[in-house]
Short mmCIF file of the C-alpha atoms (twelve columns), coordinates in Angstrom:
data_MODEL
# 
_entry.id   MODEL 
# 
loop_
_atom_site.group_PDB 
_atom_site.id 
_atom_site.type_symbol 
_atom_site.label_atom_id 
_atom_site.label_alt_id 
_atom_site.label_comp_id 
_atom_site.label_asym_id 
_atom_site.label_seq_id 
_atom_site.Cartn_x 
_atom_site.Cartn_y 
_atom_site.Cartn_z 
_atom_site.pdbx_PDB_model_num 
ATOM 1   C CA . UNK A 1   43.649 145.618 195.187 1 
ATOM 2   C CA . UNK A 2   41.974 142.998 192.470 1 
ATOM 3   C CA . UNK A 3   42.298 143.648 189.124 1 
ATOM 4   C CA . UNK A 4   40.646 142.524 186.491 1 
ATOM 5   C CA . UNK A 5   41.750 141.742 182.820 1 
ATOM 6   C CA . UNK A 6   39.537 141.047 179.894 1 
ATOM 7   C CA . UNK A 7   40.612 139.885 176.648 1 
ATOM 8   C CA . UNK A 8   38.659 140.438 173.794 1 
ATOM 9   C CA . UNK A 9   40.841 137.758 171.368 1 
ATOM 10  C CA . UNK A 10  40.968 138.035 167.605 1 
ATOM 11  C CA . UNK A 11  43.838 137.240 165.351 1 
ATOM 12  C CA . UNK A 12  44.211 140.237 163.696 1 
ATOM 13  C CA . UNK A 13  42.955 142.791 166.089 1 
ATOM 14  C CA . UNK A 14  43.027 141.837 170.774 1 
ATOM 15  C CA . UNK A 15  41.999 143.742 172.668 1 
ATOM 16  C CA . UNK A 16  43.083 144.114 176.293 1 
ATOM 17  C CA . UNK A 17  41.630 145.713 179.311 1 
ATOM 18  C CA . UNK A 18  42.095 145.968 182.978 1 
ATOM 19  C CA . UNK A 19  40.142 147.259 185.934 1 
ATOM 20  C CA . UNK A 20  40.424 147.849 189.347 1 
ATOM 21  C CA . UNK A 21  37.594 146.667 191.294 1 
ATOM 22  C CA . UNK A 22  37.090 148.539 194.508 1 
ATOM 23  C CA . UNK A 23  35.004 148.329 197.556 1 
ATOM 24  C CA . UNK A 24  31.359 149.182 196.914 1 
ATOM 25  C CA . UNK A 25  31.707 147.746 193.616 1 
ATOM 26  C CA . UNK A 26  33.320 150.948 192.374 1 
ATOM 27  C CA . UNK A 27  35.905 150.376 189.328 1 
ATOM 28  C CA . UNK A 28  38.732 152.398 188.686 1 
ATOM 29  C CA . UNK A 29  40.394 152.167 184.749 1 
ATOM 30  C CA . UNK A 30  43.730 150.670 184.984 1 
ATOM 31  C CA . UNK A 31  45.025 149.807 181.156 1 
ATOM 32  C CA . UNK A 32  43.933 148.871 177.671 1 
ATOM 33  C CA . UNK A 33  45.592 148.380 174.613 1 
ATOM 34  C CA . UNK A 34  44.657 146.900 171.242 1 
ATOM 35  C CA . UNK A 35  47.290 144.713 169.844 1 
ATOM 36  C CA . UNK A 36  46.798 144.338 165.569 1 
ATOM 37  C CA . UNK A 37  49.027 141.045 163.196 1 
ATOM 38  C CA . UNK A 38  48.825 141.748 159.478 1 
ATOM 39  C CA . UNK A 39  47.101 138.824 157.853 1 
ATOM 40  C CA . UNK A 40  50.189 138.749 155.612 1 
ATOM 41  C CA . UNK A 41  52.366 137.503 158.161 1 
ATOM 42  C CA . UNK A 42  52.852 133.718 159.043 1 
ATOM 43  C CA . UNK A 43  50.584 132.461 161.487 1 
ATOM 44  C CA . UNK A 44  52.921 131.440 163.835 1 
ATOM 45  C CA . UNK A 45  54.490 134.904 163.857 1 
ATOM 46  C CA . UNK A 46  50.935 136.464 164.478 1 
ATOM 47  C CA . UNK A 47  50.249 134.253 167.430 1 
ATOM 48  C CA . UNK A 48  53.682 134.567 168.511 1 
ATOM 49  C CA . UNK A 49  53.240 138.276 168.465 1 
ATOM 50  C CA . UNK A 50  49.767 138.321 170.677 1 
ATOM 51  C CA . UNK A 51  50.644 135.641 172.573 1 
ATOM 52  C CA . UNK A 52  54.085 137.398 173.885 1 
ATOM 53  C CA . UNK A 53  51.850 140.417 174.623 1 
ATOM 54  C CA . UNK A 54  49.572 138.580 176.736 1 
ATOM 55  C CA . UNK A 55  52.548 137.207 178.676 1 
ATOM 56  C CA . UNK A 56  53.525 140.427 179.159 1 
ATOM 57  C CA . UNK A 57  50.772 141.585 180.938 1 
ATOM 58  C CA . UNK A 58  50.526 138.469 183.102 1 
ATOM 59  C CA . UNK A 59  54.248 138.609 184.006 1 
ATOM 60  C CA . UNK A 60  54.293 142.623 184.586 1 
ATOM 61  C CA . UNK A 61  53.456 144.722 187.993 1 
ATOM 62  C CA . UNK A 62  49.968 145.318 186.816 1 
ATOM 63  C CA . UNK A 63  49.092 141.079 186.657 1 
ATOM 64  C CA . UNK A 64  45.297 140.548 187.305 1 
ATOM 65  C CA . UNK A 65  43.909 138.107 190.153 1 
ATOM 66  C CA . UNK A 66  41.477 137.079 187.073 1 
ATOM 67  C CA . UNK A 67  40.842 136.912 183.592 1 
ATOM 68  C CA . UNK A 68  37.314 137.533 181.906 1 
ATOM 69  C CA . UNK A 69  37.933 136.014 178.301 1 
ATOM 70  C CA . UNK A 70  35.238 136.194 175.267 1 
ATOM 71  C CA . UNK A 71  33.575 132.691 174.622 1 
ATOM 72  C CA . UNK A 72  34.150 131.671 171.164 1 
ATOM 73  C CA . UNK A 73  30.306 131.407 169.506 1 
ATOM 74  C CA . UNK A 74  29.290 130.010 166.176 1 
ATOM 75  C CA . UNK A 75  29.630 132.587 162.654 1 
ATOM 76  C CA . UNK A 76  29.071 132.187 159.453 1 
ATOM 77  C CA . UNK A 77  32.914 132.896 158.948 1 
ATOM 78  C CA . UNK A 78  34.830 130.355 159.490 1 
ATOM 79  C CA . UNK A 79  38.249 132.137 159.105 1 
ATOM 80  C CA . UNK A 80  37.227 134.268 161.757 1 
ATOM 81  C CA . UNK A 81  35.925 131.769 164.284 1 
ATOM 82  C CA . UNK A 82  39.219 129.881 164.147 1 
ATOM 83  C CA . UNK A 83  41.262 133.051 164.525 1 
ATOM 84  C CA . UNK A 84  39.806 133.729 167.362 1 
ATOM 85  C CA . UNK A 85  39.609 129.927 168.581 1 
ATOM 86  C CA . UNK A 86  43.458 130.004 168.257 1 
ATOM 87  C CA . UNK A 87  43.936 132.893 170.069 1 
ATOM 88  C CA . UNK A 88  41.993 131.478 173.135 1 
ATOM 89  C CA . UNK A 89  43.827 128.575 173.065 1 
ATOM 90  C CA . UNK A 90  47.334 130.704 173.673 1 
ATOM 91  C CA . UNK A 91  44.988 132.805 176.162 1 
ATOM 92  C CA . UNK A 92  44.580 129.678 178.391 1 
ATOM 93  C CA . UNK A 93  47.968 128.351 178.125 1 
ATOM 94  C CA . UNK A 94  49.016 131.658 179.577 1 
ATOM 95  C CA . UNK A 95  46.262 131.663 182.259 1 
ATOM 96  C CA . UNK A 96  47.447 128.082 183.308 1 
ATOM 97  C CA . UNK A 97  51.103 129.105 183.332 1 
ATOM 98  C CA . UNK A 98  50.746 132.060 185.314 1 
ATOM 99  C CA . UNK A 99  48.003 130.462 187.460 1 
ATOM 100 C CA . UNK A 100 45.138 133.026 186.999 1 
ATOM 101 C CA . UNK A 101 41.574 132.138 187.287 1 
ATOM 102 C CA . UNK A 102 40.209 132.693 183.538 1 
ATOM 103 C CA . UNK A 103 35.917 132.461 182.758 1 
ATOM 104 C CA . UNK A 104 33.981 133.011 179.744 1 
ATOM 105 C CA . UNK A 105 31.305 134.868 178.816 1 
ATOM 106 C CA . UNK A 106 29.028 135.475 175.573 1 
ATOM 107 C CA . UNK A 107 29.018 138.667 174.348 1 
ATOM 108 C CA . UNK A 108 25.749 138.619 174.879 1 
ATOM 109 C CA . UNK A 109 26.149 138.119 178.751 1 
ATOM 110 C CA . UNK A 110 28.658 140.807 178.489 1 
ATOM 111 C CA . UNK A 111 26.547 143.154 177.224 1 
ATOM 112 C CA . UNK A 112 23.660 142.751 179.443 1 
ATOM 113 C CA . UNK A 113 25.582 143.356 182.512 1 
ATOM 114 C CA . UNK A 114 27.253 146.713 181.006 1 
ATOM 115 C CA . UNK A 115 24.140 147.680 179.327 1 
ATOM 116 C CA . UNK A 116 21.803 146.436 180.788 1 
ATOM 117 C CA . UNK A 117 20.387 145.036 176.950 1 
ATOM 118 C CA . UNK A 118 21.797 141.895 175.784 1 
ATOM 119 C CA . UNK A 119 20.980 142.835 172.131 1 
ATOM 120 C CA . UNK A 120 22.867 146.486 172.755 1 
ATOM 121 C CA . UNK A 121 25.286 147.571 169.457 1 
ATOM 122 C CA . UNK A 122 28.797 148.749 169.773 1 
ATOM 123 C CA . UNK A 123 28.242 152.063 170.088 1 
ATOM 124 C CA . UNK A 124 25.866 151.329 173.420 1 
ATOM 125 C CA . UNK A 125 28.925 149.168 174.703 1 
ATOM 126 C CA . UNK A 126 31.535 151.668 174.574 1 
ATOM 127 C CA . UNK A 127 28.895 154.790 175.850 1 
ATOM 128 C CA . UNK A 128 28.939 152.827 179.179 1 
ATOM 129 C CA . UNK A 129 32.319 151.604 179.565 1 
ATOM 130 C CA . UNK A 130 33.210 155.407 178.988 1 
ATOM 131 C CA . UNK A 131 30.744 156.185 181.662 1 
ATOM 132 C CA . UNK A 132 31.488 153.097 184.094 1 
ATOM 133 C CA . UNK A 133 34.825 153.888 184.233 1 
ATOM 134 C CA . UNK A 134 34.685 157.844 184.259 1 
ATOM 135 C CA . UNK A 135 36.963 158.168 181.273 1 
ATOM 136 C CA . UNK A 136 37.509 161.346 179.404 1 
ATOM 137 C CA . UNK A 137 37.577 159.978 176.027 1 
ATOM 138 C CA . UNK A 138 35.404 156.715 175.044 1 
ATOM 139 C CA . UNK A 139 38.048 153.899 174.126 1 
ATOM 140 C CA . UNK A 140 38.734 152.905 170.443 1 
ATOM 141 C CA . UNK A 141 38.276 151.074 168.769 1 
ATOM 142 C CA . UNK A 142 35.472 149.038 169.759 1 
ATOM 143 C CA . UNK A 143 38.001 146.218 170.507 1 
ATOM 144 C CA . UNK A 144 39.475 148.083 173.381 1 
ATOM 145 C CA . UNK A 145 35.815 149.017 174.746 1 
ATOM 146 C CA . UNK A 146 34.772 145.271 174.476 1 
ATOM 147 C CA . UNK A 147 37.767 144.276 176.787 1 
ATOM 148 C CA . UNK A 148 36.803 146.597 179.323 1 
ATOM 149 C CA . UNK A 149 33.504 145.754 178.705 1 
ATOM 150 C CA . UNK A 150 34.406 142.078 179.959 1 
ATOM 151 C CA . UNK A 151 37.050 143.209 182.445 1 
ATOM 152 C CA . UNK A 152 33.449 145.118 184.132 1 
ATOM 153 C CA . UNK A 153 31.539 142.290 183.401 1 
ATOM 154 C CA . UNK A 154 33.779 139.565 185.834 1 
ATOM 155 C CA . UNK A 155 34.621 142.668 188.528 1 
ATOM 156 C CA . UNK A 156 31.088 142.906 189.040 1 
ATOM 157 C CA . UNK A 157 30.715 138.758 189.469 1 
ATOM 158 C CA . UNK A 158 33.298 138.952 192.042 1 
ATOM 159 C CA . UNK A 159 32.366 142.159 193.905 1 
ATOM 160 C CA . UNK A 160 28.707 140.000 194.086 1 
ATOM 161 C CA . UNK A 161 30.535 136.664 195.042 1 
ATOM 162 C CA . UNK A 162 28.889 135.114 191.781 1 
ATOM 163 C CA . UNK A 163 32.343 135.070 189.646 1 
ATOM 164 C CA . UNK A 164 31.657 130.528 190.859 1 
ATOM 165 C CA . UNK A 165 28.376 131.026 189.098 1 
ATOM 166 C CA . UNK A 166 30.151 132.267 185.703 1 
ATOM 167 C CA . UNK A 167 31.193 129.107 184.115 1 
ATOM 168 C CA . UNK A 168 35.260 128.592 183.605 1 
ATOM 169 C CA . UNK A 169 36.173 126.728 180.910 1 
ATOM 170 C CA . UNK A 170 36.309 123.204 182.032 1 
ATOM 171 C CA . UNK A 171 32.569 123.871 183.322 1 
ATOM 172 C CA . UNK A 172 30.970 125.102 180.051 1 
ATOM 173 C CA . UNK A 173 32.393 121.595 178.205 1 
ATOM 174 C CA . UNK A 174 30.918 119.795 180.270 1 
ATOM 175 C CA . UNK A 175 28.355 121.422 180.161 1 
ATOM 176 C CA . UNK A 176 28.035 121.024 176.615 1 
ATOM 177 C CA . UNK A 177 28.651 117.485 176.297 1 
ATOM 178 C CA . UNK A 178 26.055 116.887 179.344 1 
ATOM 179 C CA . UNK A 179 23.359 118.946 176.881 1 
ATOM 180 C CA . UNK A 180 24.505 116.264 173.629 1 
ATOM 181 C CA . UNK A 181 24.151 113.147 176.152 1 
ATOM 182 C CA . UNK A 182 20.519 114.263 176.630 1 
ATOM 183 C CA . UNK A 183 19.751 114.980 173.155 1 
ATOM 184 C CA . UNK A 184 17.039 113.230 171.179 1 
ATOM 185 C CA . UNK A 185 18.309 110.152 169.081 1 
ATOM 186 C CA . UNK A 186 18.822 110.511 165.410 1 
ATOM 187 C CA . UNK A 187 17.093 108.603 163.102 1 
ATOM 188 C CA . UNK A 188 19.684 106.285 162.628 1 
ATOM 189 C CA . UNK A 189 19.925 105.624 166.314 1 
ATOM 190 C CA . UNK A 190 16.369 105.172 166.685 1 
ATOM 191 C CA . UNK A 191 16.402 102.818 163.527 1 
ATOM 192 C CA . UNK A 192 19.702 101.106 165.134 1 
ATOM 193 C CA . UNK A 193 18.097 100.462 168.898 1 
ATOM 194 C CA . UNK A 194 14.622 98.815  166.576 1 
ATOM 195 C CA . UNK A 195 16.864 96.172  165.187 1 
ATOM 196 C CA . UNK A 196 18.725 95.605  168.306 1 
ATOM 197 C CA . UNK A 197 15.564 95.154  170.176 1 
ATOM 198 C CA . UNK A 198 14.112 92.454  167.768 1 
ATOM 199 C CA . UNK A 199 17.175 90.543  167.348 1 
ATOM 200 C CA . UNK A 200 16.950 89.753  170.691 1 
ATOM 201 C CA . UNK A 201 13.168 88.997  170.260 1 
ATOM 202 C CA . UNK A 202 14.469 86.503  167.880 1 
ATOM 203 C CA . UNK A 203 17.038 85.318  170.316 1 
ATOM 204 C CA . UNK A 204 14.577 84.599  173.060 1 
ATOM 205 C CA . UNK A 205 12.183 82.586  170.506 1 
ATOM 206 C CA . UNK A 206 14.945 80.866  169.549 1 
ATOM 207 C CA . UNK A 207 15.303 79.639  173.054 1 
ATOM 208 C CA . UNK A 208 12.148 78.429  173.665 1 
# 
């Protein structure tokens, strides 16, 4: 039995989901719930809040051999990218402390494995979770689909033996700081290595 929770993280709305990923890739609908903070309330009380929630799950009968968690991409609103940065940060503490496998995905990547279309809207997302998972009623809100829609997403990886191929955490930093070591040098750079290169023009002259 392997199952499979995805986390859909926001600071005022998180969704959770969990499947059970069965031989011949078959997935069976385990639990979701969508956890809500009032932006009125102290920070630390909203985090406290989720983050108690998540260690419930992780602690409880149903805990998952992985989490599938929802990569943090850039937005125009700021407010909301650090809500949800936050949130992924108590996420990963959890993961760590409870000693669950956690990887990231794009929503994007999320939605072209459920869908099938990496551009597909909500309403496409939560039309095939319903169907995936052979539910009676589609989940709402769309925070509870998109949890299940991730949970799917990393059951599938492992049920192919490609979940190594998803890239954890740790992998996707590096990954990033590998891409800004092979960037193009700024101007400034390029102006910087110039006058390196003929002061030590002048400094072999000098020495002849």
């Amino acid at each position: 039995m392997t199952h499979v929770l995805g986390i859909d993280p926001g600071l005022t709305r998180l969704g959770m989901g969990i499947v059970e990923l069965l031989p011949g890739r078959k997935l069976e609908f385990v639990h979701v719930e969508v956890l809500t903070s009032a932006p009125d309330t102290p920070l630390e009380r909203r985090l406290l809040h989720l983050g108690s929630a998540i260690e419930r799950i992780l602690a409880g009968s149903e805990k998952p051999a992985a989490i599938a968690l929802e990569r943090v991409f850039a937005q125009s609103n700021l407010p909301s990218v650090m809500g949800v940065a936050q949130i992924s940060g108590i996420v990963l503490y959890h993961a760590a402390k409870y000693g669950v496998p956690i990887t990231m995905y794009t929503p994007n990547e999320v939605k072209s494995q459920v869908t099938g279309y990496g551009a597909a809207d909500k309403t496409q997302v939560t039309q095939m979770v319903t169907k995936i998972l052979r539910l009676a009623q589609p989940p709402k809100p769309a925070d509870a689909a998109d949890a299940l829609a991730l949970a799917i997403t990393h059951a599938w990886q492992l049920s192919r033996g490609k979940a190594a191929a998803a890239p954890t955490l740790q992998q996707a930093v590096a990954k990033q700081l590998r891409g800004r070591a092979q960037q193009q040098p700024t101007a400034a750079q390029l102006a910087w290595q110039a006058a390196e290169a003929k002061n030590g023009r002048r400094r072999q002259n000098g020495r002849r």
